[in-house]
Residue, then its C-alpha position, 0 to 999 in steps of 0.5 A: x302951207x300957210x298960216x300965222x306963226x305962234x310963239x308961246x312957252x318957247x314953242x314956236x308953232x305955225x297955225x295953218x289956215x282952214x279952207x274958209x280962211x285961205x279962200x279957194x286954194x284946199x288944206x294940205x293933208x295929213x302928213x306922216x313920218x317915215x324912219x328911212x333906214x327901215x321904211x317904217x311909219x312913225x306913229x307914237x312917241x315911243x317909236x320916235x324915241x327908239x329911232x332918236x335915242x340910235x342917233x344919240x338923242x336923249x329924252x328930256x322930262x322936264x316939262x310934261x307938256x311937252x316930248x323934249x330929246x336933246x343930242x349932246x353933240x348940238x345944241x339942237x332940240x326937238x319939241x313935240x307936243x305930249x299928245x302925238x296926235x297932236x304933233x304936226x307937219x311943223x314938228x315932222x320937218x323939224x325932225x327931218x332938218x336934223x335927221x336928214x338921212x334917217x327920216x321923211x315925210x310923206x303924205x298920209x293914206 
């Protein structure tokens, strides 16, 4: 994965390079979340945000741009962009660093 990374709002994000900008080598795939524990493929906000709220996640609606969820035992928090669409690999690994047992992510068929 490369690109340039991105600070803005207090997003952190990574812009990954097209193909005609990182040369010869090919962009990665689409990338999917999977919740481990029941195998499922996490394709919306309101799935993610079940799988969150049994690990002790709590939702934040402060900003509509963005899909906050804080866990009161950390000081960890998850941002996602409002448009699920939108949300990329970046975002999936980060949900995998602090779920470590309970999601992965796979590549997309």
């Amino acid at each position: 994965m490369s690109g340039v990374w991105e600070f803005k709002n207090g997003v952190v994000r990574l812009l990954e390079k097209t193909t005609k900008q990182a040369g010869a080598a090919p962009c990665e795939g689409k990338k999917a979340l999977v919740h481990t524990p029941s195998g499922q493929t996490v394709a919306s906000h309101e799935a993610l945000q079940r799988c969150l709220q049994q690990l002790g996640w709590e939702r934040y609606y402060e900003d509509p741009a963005l899909v906050q969820f804080h866990r009161r035992s950390s000081v960890d928090l998850i941002s996602l962009p409002a448009d699920f669409a939108r949300v990329g690999a970046v975002h999936m690994y980060d949900i995998v660093v602090k779920n470590r047992d309970y999601f992965t992510v796979v590549d997309a068929a």
